[in-house]
NUBAZA-597823 format. One record per residue (C-alpha): x, y, z. Coordinates in steps of 0.001 Angstrom, whole numbers, plus 500000, padded with zeros to 6 digits. Each point is the difference from the previous one (the first is absolute). Example, Ala and Ser with C-alpha at 12.3 -4.5 7.8 and 13.67 -1.06 7.14 Angstrom:
BEGIN
512300495500507800501370503440499340
This chain:
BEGIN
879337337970526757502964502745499864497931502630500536498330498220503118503512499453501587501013503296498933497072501740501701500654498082503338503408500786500811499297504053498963496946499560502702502407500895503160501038497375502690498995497138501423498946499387503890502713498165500457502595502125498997498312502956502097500086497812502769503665499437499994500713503619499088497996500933503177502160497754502456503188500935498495499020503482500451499066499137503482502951498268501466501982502886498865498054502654502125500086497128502972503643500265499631500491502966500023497383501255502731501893497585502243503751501853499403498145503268500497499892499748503694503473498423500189501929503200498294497575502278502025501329498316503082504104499897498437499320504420499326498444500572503305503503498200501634502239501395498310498527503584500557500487499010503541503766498794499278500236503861498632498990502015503186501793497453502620503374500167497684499686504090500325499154499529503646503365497634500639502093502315497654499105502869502040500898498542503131503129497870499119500944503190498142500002501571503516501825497088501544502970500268497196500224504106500444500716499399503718502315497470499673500955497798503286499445501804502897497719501360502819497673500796497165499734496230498971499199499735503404497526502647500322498081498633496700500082495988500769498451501301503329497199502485498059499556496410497396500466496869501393496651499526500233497206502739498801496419499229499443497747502572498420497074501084501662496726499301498744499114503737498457503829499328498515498775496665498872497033501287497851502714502021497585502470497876500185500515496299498155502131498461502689499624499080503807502855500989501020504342499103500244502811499003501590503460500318499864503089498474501141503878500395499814502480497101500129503978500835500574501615497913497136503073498646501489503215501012498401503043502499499984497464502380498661496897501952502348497511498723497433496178499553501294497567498354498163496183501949500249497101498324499069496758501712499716496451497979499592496881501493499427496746497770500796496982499990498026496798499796500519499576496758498406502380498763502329503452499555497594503395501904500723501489502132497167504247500568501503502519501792499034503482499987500875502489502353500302503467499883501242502384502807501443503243500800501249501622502617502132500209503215498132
């Protein structure tokens, strides 16, 4: 009778236990197919966060080197509002952006610039800035 029992449990596994081996197996790869799509959608944003921080860095670089001034001027006129044009649009991630300056109140000249970029899936990335007279 030992041998008997001996020689089933050496003769490999049951259905049952292949069974549940099979669905445990297959809820993980459910799982994890599902958070595939999420993280590729989480990289592809924040690649986009990359290029419009360079673009805003560039220009609010431009605004800070000129300080208050006719060339404030001469930019929030060139930027308050700027929408690419459709060849631009094809290389580019973005729509387009705006930009506005606010005079903070004060003893000090100190102007508050805000620059927004629009994307194509409709949010606002903005960055702010502020500056004083030079």
């Amino acid at each position: 009778m030992q041998a008997h029992m001996r020689q089933r449990n050496a003769a490999g596994f049951t259905l049952v236990e292949v069974i549940v081996a099979l669905t445990i197996l297959t809820v993980g790869i459910v799982a994890i197919m599902q958070l595939f799509p999420a993280s590729m959608s989480q990289s592809r944003v924040a690649a986009e966060r990359t290029v419009v921080a360079s673009l805003a860095k560039t220009e609010l670089g431009k605004v800070r080197a000129g300080g208050v001034g006719q060339q404030l001027q001469s930019w929030i006129a060139e930027n308050a509002l700027k929408t690419l044009t459709t060849a631009q649009q094809a290389y580019a991630l973005y729509e387009g952006w705006r930009a506005s300056v606010q005079r903070i109140g004060g003893d000090v000249d100190l102007y508050r610039v805000t620059f927004s970029v629009r994307m194509f899936d409709g949010r606002d990335e903005e960055f702010v800035t502020y500056i004083t007279q030079n």
